[in-house]
BALUMMAR-228956 format. One line per 5 residues: number of its first residue (from 1); for each residue x, z, y of N, C-alpha, C. Coordinates in steps of 0.05 Angstrom, whole numbers, plus 5000, padded with zeros to 4 digits. Atoms other than C-alpha are relative to their C-alpha. Layout:
NUM = X,Z,Y,X,Z,Y,X,Z,Y  ...
This chain:
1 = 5006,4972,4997,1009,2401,5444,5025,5015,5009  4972,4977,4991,1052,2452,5484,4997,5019,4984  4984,4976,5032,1090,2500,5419,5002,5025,5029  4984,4965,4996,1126,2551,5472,4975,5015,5014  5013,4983,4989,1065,2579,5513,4981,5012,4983
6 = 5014,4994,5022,1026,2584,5445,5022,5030,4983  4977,4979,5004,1090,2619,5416,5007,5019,5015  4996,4973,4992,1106,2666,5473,4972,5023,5000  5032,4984,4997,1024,2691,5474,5004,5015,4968  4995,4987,5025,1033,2705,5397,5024,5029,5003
11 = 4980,4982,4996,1092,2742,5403,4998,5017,5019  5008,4979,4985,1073,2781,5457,4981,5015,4981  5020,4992,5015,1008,2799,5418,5019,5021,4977  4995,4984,5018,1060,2822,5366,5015,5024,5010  4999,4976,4990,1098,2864,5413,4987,5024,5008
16 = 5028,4982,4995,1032,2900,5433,4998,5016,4971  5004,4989,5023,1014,2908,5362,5029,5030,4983  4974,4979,5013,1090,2942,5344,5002,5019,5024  4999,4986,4986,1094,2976,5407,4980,5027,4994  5020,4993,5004,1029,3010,5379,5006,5026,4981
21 = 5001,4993,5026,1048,3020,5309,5029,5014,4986  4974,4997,5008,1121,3023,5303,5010,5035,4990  5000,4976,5005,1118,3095,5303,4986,5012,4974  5025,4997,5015,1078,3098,5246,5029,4999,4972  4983,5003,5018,1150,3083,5202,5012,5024,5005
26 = 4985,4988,5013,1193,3132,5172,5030,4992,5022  4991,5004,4983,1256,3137,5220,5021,4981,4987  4979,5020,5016,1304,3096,5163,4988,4976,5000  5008,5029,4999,1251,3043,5152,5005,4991,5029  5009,5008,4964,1244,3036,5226,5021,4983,5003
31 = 4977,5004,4997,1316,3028,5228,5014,4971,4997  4998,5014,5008,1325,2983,5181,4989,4965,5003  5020,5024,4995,1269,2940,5195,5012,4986,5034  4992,5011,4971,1293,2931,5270,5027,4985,4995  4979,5021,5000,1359,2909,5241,5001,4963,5003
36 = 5004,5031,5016,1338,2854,5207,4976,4983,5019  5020,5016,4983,1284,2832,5263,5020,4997,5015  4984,5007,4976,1341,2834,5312,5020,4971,4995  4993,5018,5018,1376,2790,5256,4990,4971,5003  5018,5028,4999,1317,2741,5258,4999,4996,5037
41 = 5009,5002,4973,1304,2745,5334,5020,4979,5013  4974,5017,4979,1376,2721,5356,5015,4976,4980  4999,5019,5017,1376,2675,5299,5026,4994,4981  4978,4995,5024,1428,2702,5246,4993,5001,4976  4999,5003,5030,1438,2687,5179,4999,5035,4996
46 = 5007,4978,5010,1418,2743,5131,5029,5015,4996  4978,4987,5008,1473,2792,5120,5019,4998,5023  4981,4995,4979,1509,2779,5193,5010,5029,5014  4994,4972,4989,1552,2835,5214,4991,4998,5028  5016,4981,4975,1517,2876,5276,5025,5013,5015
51 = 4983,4982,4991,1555,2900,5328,4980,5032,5016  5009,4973,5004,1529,2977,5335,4991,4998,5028  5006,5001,4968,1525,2967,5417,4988,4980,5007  5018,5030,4985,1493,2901,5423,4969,5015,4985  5009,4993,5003,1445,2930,5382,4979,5027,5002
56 = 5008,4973,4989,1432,2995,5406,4987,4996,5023  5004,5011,4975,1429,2963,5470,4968,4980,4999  5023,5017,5002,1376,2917,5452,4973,5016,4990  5019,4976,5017,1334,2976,5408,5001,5011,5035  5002,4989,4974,1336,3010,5479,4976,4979,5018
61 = 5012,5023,4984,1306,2951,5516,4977,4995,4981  5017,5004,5015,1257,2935,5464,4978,5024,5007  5019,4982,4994,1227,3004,5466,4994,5011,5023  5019,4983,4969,1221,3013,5541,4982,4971,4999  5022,5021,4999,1184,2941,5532,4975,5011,4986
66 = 5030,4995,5020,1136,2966,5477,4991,5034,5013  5014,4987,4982,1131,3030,5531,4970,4988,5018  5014,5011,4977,1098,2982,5583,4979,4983,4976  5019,5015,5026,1062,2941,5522,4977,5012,4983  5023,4972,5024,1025,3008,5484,4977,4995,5012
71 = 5023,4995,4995,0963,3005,5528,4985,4968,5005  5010,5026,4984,0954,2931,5541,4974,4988,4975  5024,5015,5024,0895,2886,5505,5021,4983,4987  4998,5026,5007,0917,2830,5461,5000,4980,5016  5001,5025,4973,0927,2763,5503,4989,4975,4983
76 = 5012,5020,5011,0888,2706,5487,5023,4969,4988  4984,5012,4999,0917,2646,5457,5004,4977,5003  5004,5021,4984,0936,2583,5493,5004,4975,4979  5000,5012,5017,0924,2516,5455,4988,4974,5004  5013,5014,4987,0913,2454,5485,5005,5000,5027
81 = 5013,4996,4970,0891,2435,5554,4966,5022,5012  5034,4981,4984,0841,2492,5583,4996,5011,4977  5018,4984,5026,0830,2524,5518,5019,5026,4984  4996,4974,5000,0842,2588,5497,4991,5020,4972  5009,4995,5021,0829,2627,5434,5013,5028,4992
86 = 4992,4976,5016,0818,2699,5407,5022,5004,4981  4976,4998,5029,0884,2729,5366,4983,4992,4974  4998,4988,5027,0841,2741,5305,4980,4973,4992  5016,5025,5004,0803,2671,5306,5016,4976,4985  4979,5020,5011,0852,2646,5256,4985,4973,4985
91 = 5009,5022,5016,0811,2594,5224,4993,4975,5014  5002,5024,4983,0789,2558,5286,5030,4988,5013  4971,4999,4995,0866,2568,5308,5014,4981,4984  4993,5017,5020,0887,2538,5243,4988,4969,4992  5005,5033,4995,0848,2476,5242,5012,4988,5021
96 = 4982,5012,4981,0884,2453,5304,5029,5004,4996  4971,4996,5014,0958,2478,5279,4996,4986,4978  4988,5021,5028,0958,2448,5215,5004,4972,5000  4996,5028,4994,0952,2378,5234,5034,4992,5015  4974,5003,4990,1014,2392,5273,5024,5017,4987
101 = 4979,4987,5012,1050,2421,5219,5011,5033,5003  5000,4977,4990,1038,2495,5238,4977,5016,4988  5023,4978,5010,1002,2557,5214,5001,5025,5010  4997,4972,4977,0986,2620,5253,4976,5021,4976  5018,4977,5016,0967,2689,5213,4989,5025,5020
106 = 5009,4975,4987,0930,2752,5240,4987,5014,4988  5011,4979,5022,0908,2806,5196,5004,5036,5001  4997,4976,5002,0903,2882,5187,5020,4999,4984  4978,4993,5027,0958,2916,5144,5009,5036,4995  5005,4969,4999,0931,2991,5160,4975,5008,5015
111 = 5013,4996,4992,0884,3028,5193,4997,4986,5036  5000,5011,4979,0878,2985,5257,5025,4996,5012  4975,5014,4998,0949,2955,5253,4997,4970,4989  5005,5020,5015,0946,2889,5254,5032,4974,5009  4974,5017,5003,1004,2834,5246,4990,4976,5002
116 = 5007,5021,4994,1014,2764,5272,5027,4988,5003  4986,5016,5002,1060,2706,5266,4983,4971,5003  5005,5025,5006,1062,2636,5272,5029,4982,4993  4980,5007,5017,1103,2589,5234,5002,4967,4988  5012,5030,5005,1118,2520,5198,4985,4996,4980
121 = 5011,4998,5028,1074,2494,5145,5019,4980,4984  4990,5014,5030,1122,2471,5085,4981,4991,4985  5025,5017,5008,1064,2448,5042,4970,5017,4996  5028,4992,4999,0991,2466,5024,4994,4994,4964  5002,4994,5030,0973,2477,4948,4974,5014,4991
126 = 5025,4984,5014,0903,2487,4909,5006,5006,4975  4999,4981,5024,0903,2541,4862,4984,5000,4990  5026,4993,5018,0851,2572,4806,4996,5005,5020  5014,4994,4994,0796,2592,4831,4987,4983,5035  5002,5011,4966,0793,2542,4890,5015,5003,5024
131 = 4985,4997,4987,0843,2573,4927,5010,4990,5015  4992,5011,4995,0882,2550,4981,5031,5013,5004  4975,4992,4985,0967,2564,4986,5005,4985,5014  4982,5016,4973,0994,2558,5055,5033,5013,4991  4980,4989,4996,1069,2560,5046,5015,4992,5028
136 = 4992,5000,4975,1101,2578,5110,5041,4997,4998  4964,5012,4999,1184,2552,5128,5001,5023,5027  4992,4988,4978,1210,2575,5193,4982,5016,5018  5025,4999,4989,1175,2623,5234,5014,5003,5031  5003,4996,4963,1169,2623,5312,4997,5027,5020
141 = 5001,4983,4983,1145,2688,5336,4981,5024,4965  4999,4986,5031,1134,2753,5279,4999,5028,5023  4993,4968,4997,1118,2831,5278,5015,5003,4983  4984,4982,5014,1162,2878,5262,4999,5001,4973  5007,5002,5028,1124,2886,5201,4990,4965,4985
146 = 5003,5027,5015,1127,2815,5159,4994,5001,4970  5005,5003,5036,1090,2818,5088,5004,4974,4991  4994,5032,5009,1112,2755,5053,4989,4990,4987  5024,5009,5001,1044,2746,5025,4982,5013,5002  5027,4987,4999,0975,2759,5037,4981,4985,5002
151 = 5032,5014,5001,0903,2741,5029,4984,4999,5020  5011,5006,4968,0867,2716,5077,4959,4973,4993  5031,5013,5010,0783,2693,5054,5019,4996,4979  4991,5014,5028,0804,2635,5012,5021,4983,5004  4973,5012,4997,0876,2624,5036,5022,5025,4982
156 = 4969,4990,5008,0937,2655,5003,5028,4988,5011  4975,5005,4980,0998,2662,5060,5014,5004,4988  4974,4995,5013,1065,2654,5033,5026,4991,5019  4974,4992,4970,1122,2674,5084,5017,4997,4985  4975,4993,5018,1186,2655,5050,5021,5012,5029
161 = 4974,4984,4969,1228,2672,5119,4997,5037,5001  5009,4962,4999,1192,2745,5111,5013,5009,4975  4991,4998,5027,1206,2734,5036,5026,5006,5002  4980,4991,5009,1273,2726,5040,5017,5022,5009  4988,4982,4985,1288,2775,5100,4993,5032,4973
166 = 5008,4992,5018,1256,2819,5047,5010,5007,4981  4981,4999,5012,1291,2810,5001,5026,5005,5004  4971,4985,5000,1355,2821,5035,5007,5029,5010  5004,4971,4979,1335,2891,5066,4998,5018,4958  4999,4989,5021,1325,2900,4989,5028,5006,4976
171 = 4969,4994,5005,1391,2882,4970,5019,5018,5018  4978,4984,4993,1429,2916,5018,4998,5032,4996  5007,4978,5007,1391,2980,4999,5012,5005,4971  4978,4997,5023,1418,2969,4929,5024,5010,4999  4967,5001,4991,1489,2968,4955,5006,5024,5001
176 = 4996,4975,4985,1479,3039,4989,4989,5013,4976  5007,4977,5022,1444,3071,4928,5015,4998,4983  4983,5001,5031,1493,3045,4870,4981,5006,4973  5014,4984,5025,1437,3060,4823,4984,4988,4984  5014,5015,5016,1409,3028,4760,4969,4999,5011
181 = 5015,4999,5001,1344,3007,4762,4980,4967,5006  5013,5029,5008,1286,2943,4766,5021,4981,5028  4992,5021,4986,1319,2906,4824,5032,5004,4996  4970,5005,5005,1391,2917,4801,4994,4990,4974  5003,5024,5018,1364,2876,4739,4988,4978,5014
186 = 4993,5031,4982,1340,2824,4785,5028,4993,5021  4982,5012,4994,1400,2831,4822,5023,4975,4977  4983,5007,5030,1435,2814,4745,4993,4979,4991  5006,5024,5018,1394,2758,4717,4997,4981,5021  5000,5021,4976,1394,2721,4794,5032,4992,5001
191 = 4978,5004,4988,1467,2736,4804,5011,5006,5024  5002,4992,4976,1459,2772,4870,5026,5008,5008  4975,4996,4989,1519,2799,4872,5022,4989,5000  4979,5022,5008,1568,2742,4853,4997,4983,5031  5007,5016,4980,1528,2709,4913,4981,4992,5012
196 = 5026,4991,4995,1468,2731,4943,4990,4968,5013  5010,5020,4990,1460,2662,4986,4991,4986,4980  5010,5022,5022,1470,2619,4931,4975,4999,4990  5023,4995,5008,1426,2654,4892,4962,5001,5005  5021,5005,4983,1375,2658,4938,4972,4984,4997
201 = 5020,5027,4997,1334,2591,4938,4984,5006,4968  5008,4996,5020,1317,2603,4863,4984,5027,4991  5015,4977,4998,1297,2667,4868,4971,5004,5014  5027,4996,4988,1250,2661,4922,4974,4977,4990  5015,5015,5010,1220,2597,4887,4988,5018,4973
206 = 5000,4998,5016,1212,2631,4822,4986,5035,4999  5011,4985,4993,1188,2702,4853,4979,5000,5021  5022,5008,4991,1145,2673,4897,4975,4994,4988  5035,4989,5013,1090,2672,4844,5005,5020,4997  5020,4969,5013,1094,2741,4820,4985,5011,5029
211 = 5011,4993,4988,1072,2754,4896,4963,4988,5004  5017,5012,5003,1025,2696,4887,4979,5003,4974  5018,4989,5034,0996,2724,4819,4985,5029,5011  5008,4975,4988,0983,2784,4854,4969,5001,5024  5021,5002,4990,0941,2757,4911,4977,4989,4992
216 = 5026,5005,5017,0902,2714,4864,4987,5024,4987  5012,4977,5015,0890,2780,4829,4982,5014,5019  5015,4995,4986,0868,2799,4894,4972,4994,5011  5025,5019,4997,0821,2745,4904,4969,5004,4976  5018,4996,5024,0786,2760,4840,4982,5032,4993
221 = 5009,4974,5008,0778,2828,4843,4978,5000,5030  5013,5004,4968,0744,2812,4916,4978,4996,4990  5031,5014,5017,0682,2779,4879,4987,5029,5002  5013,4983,5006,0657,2843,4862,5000,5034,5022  5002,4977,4974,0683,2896,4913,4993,4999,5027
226 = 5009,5013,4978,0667,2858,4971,4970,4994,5013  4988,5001,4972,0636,2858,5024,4999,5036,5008  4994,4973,4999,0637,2938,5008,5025,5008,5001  4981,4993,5000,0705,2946,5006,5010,4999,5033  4981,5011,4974,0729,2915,5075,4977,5014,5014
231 = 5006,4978,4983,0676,2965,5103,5011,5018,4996  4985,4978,5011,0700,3011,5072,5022,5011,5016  4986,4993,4990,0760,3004,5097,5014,4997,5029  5003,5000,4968,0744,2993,5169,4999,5020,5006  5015,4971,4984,0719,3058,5176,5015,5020,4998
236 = 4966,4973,5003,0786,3095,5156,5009,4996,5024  4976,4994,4967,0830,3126,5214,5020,5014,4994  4976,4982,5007,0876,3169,5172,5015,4978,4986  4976,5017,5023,0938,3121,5148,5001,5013,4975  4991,5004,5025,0948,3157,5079,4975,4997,4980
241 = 5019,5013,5010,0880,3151,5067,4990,4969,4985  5000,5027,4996,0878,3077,5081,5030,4993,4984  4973,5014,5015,0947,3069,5043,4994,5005,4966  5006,4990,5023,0917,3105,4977,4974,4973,4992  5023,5021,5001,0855,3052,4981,5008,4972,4993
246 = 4979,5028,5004,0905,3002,4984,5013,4989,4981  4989,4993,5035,0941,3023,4924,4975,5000,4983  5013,5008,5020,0880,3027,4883,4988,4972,4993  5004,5038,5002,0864,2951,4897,5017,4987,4991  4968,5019,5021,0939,2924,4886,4995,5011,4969
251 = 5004,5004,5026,0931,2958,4821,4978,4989,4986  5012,5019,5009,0867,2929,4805,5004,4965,5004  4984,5028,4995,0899,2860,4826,5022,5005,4978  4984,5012,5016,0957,2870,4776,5002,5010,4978  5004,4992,5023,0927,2903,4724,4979,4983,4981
256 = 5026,5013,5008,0878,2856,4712,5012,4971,4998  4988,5029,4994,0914,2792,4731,5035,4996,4994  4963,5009,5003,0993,2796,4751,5013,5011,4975  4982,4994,5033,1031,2832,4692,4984,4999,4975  5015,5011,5022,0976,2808,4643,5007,4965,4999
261 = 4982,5019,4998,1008,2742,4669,5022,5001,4989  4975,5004,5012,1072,2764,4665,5012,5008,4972  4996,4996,5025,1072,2795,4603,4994,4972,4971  5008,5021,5014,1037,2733,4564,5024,4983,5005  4989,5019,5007,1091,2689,4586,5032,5004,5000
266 = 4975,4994,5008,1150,2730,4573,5026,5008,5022  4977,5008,4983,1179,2727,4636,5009,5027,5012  4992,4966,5000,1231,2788,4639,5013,5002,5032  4995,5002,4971,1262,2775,4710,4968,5007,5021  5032,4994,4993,1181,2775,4737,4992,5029,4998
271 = 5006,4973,5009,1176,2839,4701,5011,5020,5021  4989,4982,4985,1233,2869,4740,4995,5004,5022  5014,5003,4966,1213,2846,4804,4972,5011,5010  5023,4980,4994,1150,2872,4798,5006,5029,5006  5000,4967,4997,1170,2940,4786,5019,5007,5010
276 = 4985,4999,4974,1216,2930,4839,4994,5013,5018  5029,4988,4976,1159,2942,4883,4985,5026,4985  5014,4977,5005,1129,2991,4842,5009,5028,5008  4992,4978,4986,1136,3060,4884,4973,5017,5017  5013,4989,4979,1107,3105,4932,4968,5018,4988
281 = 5034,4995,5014,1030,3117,4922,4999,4987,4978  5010,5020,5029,1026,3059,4872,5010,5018,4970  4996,4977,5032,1071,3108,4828,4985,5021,4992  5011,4968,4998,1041,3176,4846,4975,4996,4981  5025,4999,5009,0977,3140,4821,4996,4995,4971
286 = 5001,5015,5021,1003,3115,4754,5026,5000,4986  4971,4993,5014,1071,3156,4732,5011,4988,4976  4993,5011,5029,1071,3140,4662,5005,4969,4996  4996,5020,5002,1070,3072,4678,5036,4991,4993  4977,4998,4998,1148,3079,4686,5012,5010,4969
291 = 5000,4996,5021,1154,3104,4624,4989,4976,4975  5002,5022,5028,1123,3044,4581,5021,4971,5020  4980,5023,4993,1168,3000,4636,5030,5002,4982  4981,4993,5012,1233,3042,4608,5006,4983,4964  5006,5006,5026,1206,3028,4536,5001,4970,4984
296 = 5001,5026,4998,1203,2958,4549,5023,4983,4993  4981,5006,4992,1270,2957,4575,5017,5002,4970  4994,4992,5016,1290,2984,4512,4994,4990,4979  5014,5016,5023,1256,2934,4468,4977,4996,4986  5026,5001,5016,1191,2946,4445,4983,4981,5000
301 = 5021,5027,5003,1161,2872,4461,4985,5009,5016  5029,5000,4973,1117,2896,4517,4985,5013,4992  5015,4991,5021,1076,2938,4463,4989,5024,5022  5017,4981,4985,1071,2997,4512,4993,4988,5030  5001,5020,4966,1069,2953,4584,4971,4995,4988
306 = 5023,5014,5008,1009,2923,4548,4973,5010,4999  5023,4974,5001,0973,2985,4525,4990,5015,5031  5005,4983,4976,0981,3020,4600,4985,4981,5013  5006,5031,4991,0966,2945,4630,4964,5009,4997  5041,4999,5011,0890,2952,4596,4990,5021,5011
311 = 5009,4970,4992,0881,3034,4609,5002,5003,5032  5001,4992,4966,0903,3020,4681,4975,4988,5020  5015,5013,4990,0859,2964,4694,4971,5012,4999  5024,4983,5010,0792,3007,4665,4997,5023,5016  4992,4987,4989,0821,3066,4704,4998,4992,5023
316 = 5002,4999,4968,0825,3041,4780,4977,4977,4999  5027,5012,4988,0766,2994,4770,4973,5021,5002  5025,4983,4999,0725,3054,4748,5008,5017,5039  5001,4993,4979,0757,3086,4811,4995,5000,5026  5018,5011,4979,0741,3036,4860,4972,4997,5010
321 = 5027,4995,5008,0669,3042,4827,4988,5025,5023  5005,4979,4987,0676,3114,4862,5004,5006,5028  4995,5004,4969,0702,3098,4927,4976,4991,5010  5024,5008,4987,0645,3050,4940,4977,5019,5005  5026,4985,5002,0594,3092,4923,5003,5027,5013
326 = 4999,4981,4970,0623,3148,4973,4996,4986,5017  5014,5020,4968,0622,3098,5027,4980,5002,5005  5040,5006,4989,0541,3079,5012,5002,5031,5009  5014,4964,4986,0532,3157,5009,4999,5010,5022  4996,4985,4968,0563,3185,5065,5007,4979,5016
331 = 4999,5026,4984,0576,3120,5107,5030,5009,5020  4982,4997,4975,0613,3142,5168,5020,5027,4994  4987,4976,5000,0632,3212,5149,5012,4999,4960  4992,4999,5022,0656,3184,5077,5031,5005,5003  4976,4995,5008,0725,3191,5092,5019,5027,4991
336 = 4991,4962,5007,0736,3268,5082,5001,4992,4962  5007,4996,5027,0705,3251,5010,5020,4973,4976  4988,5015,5016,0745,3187,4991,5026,5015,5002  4982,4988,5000,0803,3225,5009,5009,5017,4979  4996,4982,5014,0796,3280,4969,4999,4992,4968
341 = 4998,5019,5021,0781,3233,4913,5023,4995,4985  4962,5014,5013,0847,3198,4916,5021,5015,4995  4981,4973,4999,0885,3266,4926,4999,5012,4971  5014,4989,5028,0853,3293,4861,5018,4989,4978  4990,5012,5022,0887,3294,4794,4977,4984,4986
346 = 5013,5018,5005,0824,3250,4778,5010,4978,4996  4986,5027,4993,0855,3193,4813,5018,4996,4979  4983,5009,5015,0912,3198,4767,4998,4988,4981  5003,5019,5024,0918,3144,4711,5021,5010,4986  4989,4991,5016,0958,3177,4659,5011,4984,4979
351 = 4994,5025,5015,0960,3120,4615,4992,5001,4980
């Protein structure tokens, strides 16, 4: 099988896709995120000093490419002799990659933003519920935007190359804030700053489930919201809409599953790392939560994590209850009404 004409079609595809979307970041993330792709692109170790003009220079060239790239279709993708295959046909795609040690993703990750890579497969792993983990090694061709897992039917993708870039866009953000908090205690109990490489390999083995606890959480909570939900959220066009919808599902995924995991088995590094990530909407929707994390921190045995843990899970499943049932109602013109939903001190989980 010819790899590079398969690999440049992808990667184009993802140029299209960021050329699209890229605008859609915050002008720091943007920033940031382009570092660290320019990082991966020209094939530097994490943390390589940048020179300010090669870089600039290349951010220039990039965006008069994703000028000429904004209006184009997707490109089919080549595979084989004579054969040819839709981006988003990852499953017929994937039966022919995996045999050769390869796995190709394509998925939404917003309102009609969708992300694509392909990559190696390190191994293959059945989970509860039937599951399948693909974990992915090196990757070949990547959007801008790289989640370092996601659900996919009845696969669970696990990007450690996204993982760890990820992770180091998280550390160096540390550096620049100086400021207590959950990932300057994973920096502390990894060792991150004694030696972020070192440290590294253990970390991403060992935080690679709490992402993986998460999408199982995902998988489970799918049973019942499904196949209403993923209409649902086809039919959104406003991003904070579609980012609030998003948030009430991760929290039913880790209120129900991941920190009811991590709490049962004690594991206080897991803890932090979770609420590492905890921010943005996920907070807005569930303040107090931060408050029984503090409490935690402070000793109480998990006593209040545990109590919010239960009230949250009861709380955004009743909420998702209410999303759906705008969708049936108003179908097409539901999005005015889920909106105003999620906006609502309703939405809020208080704890």
């Amino acid at each position: 099988m010819k790899l590079q004409p398969l690999i440049e079609a992808v990667q184009t595809n993802c140029h299209i896709a960021d050329a699209r979307h890229a605008a859609d970041l915050s002008l720091c993330t943007f920033l940031l995120q382009m570092r660290e792709f320019y990082r991966w692109e020209k094939g530097l170790p994490l943390g390589a000093a940048l020179s300010r003009e090669a870089v600039g220079q290349w951010l220039a060239r990039r965006e008069a490419h994703w000028a000429d790239l904004e209006d184009r279709d997707f490109v089919r993708l080549p595979v084989g002799e004579g054969s040819e295959f839709d981006a988003f046909d990852v499953a017929a795609l994937n039966a022919l990659l995996q045999p050769h040690g390869l796995v190709y993703g394509a998925g939404l990750v917003g309102p009609q933003r969708p992300v694509f890579f392909i990559a190696e497969l390190d191994h293959l792993q059945t989970l509860d519920d039937g599951v399948t983990l693909q974990v992915c090694g090196r990757e070949f061709a990547r959007s801008l935007l790289a989640p370092p897992a996601a659900l996919q039917g009845e696969r669970i993708v696990l990007r450690r190359e996204s993982m760890a870039r990820w992770l180091w866009e998280k550390f160096e953000a540390l550096g620049l804030k100086k400021l207590d908090g959950p990932f300057r205690a994973v920096s502390r109990a990894y060792g991150l700053e004694e030696d972020f490489h070192a440290a590294l390999p253990r970390l991403l083995d060992e935080q690679s489930r709490t992402l993986v606890l998460h999408e199982l959480g995902e998988h489970r909570a799918g049973r019942w919201l499904e196949p209403g939900w993923a209409a649902m959220r086809l039919a959104l066009q406003d991003r904070r809409t579609e980012l609030l919808v998003r948030a009430v599902r991760d929290h039913i995924a880790d209120f129900t599953h991941t920190l009811p995991t991590l709490l049962a088995e004690g594991s206080a590094a897991s803890i932090h790392f979770w609420f590492a990530g905890f921010d943005g909407l996920r907070r807005q929707l569930f303040p107090t939560l931060v408050d029984a994390y503090q409490a935690w921190c402070a000793g109480d045995a998990g006593r209040a994590l545990q109590a919010h843990t239960g009230r949250g899970a009861l709380h955004f499943t009743r909420l998702a209850e209410q999303v759906l049932a705008l969708h049936a109602q108003h179908a097409a013109a539901a999005e005015t009404h889920i909106e105003a939903l999620l906006s609502s001190s309703q939405a809020v989980c208080r704890g």
